[in-house]
C-alpha positions in Angstrom: -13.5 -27.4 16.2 -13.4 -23.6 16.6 -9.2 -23.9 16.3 -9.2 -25.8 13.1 -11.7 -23.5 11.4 -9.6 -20.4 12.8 -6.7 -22.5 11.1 -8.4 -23.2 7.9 -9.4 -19.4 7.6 -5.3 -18.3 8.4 -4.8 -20.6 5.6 -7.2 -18.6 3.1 -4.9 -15.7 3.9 -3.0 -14.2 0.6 -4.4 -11.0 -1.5 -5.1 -9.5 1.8 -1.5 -9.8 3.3 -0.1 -8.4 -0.4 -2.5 -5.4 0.1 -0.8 -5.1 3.4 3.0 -5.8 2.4 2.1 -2.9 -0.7 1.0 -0.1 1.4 3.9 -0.7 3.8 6.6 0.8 1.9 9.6 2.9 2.8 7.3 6.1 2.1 4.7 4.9 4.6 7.3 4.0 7.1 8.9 7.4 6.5 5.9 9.0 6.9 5.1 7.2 10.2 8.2 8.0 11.5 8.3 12.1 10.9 4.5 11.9 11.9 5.9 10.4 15.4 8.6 12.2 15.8 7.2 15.4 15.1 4.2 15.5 16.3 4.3 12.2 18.9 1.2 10.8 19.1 -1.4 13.2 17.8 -1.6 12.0 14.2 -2.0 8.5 15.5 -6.3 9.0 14.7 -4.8 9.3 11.2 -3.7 5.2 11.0 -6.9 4.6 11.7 -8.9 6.2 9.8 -6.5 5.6 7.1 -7.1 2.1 7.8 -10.8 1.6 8.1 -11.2 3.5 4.8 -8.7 1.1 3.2 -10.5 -1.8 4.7 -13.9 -1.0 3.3 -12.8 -0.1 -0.3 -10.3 -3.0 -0.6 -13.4 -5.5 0.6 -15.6 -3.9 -2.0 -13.1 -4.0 -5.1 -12.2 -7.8 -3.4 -16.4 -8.4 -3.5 -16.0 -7.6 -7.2 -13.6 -9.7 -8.5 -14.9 -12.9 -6.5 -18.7 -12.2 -7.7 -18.0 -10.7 -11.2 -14.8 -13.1 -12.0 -13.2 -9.8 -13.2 -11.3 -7.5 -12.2 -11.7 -4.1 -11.4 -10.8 -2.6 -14.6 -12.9 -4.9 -16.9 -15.7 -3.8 -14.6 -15.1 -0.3 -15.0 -15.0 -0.7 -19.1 -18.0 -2.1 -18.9 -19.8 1.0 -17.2 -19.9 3.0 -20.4 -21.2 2.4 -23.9 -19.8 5.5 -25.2 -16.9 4.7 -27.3 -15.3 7.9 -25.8 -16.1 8.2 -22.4 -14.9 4.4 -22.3 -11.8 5.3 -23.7 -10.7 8.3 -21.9 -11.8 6.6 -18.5 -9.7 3.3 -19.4 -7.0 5.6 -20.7 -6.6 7.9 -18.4 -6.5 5.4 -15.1 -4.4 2.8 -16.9 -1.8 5.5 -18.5 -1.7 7.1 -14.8 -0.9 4.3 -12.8 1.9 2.9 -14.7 3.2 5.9 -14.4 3.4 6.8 -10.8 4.1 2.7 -10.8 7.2 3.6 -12.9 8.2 7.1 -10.8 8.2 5.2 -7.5 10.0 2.1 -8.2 13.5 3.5 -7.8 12.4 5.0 -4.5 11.2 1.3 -3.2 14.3 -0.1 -4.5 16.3 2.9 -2.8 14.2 2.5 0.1 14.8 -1.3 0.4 18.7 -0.6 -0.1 19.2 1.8 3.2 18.5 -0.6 5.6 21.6 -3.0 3.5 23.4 0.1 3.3 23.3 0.7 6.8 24.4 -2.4 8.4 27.0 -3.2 6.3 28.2 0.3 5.0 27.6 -0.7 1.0 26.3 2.4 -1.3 22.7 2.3 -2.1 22.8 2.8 -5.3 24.6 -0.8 -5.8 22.7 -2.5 -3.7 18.8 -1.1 -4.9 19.1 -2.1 -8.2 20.9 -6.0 -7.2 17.6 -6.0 -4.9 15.8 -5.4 -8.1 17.0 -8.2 -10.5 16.6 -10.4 -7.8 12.8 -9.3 -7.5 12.7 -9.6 -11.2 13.8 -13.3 -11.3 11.6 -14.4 -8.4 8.6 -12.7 -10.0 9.4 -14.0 -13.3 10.1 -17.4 -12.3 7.8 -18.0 -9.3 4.7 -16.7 -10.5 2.2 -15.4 -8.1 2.3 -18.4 -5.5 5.8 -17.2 -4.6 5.2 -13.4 -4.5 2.1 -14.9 -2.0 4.5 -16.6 -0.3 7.1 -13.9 0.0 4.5 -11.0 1.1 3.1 -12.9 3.9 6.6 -13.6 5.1 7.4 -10.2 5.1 4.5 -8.7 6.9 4.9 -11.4 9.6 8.5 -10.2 9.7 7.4 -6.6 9.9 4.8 -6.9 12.3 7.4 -9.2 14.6 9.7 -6.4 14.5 7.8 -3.2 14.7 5.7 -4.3 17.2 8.1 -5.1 19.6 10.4 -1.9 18.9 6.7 -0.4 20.3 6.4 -2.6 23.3 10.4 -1.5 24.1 9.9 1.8 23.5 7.1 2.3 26.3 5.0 4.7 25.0 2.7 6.8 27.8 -0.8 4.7 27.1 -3.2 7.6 28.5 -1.3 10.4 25.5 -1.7 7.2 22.9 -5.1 7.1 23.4 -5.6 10.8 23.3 -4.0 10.9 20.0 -5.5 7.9 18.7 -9.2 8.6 19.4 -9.3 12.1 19.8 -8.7 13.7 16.4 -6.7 17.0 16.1 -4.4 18.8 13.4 -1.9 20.2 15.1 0.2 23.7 13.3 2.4 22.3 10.5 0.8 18.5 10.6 -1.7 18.7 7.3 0.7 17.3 5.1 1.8 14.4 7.5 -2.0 13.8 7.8 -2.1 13.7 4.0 0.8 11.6 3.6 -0.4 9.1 6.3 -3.5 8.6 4.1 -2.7 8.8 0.6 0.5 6.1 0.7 -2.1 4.0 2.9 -5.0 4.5 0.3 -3.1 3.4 -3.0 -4.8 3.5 -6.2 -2.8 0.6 -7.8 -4.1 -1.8 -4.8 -7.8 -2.0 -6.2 -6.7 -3.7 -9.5 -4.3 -5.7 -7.5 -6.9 -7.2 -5.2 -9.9 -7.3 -7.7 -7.4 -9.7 -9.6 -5.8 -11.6 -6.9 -9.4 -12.6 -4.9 -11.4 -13.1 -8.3 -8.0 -15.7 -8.7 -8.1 -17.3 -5.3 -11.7 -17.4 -4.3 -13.7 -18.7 -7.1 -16.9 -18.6 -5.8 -19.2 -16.3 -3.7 -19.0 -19.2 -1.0 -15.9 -17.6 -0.2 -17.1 -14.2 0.6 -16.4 -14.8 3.8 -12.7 -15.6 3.4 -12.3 -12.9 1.5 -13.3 -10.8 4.2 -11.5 -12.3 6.8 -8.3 -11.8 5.1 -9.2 -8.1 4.1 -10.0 -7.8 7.6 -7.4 -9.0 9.3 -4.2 -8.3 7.0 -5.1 -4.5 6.4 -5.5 -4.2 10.3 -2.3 -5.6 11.0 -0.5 -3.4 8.5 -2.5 -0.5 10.5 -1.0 -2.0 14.0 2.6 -2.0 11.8 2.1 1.8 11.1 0.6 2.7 14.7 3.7 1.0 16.1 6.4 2.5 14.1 4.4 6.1 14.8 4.2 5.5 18.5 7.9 3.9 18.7 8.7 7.5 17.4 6.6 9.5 19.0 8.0 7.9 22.3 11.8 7.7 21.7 12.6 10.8 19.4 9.6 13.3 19.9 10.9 16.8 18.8 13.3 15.6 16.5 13.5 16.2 12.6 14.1 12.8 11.2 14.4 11.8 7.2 14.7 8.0 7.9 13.2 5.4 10.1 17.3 4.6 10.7 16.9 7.0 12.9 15.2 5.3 15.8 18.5 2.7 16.0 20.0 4.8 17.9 17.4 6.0 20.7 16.6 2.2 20.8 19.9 1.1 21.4 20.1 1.7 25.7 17.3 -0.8 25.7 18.1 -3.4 23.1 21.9 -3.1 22.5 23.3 -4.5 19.5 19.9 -5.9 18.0 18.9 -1.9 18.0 20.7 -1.1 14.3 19.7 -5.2 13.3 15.8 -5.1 14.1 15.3 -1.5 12.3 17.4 -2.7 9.4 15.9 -5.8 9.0 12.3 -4.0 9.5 13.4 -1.4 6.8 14.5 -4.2 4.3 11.2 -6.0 4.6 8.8 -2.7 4.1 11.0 -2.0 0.8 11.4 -5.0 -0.7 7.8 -6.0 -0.5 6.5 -2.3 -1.7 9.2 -2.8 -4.4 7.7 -6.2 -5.7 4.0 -4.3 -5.8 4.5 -1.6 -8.2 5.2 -3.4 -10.6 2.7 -5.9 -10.1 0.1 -2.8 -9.3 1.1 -1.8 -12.7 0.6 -5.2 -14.4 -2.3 -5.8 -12.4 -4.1 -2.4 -13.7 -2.8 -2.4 -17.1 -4.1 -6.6 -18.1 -7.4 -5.8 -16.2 -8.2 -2.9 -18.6 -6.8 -5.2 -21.6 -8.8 -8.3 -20.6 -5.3 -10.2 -20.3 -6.3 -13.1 -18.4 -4.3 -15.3 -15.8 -2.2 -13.3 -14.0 1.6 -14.0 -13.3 1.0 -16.5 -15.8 0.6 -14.1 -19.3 3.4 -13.3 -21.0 1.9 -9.9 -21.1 1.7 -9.3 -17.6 5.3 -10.4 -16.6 6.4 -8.0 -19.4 4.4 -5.2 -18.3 5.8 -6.3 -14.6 9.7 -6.7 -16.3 9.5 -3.0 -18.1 8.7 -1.6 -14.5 11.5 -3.3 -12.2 13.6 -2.5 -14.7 12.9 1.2 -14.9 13.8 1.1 -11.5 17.1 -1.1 -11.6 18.2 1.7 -14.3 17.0 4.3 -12.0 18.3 3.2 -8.5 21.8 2.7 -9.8 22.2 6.2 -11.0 20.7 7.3 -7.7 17.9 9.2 -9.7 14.6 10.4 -9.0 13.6 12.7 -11.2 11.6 15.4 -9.0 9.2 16.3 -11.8 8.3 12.6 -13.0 7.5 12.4 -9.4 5.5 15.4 -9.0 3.8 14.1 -12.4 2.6 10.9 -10.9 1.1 12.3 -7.6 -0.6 14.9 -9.6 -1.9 12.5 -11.8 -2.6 10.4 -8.6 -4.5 13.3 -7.3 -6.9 12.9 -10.0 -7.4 9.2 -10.1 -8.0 8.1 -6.7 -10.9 9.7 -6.2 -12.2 8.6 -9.7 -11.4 5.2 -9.0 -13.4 5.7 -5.5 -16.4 7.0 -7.5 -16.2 4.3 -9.9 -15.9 1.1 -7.2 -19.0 2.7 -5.0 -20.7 2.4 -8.8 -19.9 -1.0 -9.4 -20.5 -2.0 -5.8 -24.0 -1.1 -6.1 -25.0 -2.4 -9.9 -27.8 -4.6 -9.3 -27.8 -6.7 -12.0 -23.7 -6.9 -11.5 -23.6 -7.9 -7.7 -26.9 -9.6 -7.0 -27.5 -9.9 -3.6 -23.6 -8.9 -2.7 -24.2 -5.1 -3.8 -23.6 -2.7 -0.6 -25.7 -2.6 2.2 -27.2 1.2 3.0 -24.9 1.7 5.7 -22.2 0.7 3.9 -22.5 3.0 0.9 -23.0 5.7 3.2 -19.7 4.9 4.7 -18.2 4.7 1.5 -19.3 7.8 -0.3 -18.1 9.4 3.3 -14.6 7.9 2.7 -14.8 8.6 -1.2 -15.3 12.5 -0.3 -12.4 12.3 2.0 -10.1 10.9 -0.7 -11.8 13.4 -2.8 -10.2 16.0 -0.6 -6.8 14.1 -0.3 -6.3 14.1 -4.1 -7.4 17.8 -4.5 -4.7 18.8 -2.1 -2.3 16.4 -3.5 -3.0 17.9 -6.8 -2.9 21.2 -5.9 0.6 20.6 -3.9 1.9 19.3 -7.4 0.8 22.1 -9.4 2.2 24.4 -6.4 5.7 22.9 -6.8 5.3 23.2 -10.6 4.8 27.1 -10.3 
């Protein structure tokens, strides 16, 4: 009995696991990869805490949408009467996430294209924007049931893969712990710790969830699936960060590295010719599934704040979702990323993450809104703790824009 209701709840399983398959992109694998090899395991307390603070704001924003029916940016309208205040705070989030949707697109799609291009020796900037056409006709055509589909298959595919590059790699266990439960910045490691955070804690995700479990669990009897999946699928992607850190920090500690490519090689003595094959294939699967999640982070946000209802199935949606793949298909071929549109959109992501944050632990608690589902006291103190810290993150992250700027 306790099997099939363990099966019945893997079944359930679906915003979570596209939360997951978002936030593994090829800037998170990147990340996870410098952090590793430069620092080897220190940073590792990072993940984690990276991870439980995603965890307890994507639960609350998924709490919304299955008790309010909404998403998160209908909720959010609804917070002000003022005409003004309404409109600059629907403005301003909306405007600012389809933009750093639209500046990060070519990357995914450039991202997704190296592991192609390194296998088979094929330049990237052909093969990121085939990758995004065929994204656009799966999308288009599909609907949300195959983008469901497709996620899970790639997180299972990432978490086969990474995970077992870790186990190969035979990382010292005593120095894992240390690093992973004994926090510490080492000289020259704020910005990885930064980076490990902020492309773990994405601002597009909220809308996307909100939308996707006020969709899938139509009832508050579900709270508990909801969970489950929130749960389970954001700690996995944690274990496929950890590993990819730890399968750094033990094979190429010391190096400089610009590409999670570059473990093929170290792994090689110990797996042979699958080496180049399993990072590849790991590579393609973190891409292509980030790359199918900005523009669907972009939709998401942009149809919650319009009250465009139904998802993958608005014509609306899908165009909002066709206008950013094909920025980056335009983008990817030409092999450009503009350095200031991207310095734009984490500036502007500086300032709306921690609004958003402020907003959800608002919503979270209204009473008359959430009933008996509003936030426990330990759980709001929690979350104003982990609002603060992305507080923090998007200071920096806006002051390292304007920095850049100058």
């Amino acid at each position: 009995m306790a099997e099939s209701k363990f099966i019945q709840k893997l079944k359930e399983i679906g915003p979570g696991a596209i939360i997951t398959a978002s936030f593994i992109g090829p800037g998170t694998v990147t990340t996870a990869t410098r952090a590793g090899a430069g620092f080897g395991f220190a940073l590792l307390w990072a993940v984690i805490f990276a991870i439980v603070a995603t965890i307890i704001l994507q639960e609350m924003v998924a709490r919304i949408g299955v008790v309010t029916k909404q998403g998160l940016g209908e909720n959010i309208r609804e917070l002000f009467d003022n005409k003004i205040l309404k409109f600059a705070s629907v403005y301003i989030i909306m405007i600012a996430v389809a933009i750093g949707c639209a500046a990060y697109i070519s990357g995914d799609l450039l991202g997704t294209s190296l592991g192609v291009s390194y296998l088979f020796n094929v330049p990237e900037n052909i093969v990121a924007p085939i990758l995004g056409v065929i994204i656009l006709i799966l999308a288009l055509s599909g609907g949300y049931k195959v983008v469901e589909k497709l996620m899970i298959f790639f997180v299972i595919i990432m978490g086969i893969i990474f995970v077992t590059t870790m186990f190969i790699a035979g990382p010292d266990i005593l120095e894992l712990l240390k690093g992973a439960f004994v926090p510490g910045i080492p000289s020259g490691s704020i910005l990885l710790v930064i980076a490990l955070i902020g492309t773990t804690v994405v601002p597009y995700n909220f809308f996307i969830h909100a939308q996707t479990a006020s969709e899938k669990w139509g009832d508050t009897s579900k709270i508990a699936d909801m969970r489950f999946d929130t749960i389970l699928m954001i700690s996995v992607g944690g274990l496929i960060t950890a590993a990819i850190l730890i399968t750094a920090g033990a094979l190429i500690h010391g190096t400089e590295v610009t590409s999670v490519v570059e473990l093929a090689a170290p792994l090689e003595p110990l797996m042979g010719a699958w080496a180049p094959i399993f990072i590849s294939v790991g590579l393609f699967a973190a891409g292509f599934s980030s790359a199918i999640a900005s523009p669907m982070g972009a939709a998401a946000t942009v149809s919650s704040f319009m009250h465009w209802k139904g998802g993958f199935e608005n014509k609306k949606y899908k165009l909002i979702f066709a206008i950013v793949i094909s920025i980056g298909i335009i983008t990817s071929a030409l092999g450009f990323e503009p350095l200031e549109v991207l310095l734009i959109a984490q500036a502007l992501n500086g300032v709306i993450l921690p609004l958003i944050a402020i907003f959800i632990m608002i919503v979270i608690n209204k009473k008359g809104l959430m009933g008996e589902f509003k936030n426990a006291g330990w759980l709001n103190v929690v979350g104003w703790i982990i609002t603060a810290g992305v507080t923090f993150l998007g200071g920096y992250s806006l002051f390292d824009a304007v920095m850049s700027f100058i």
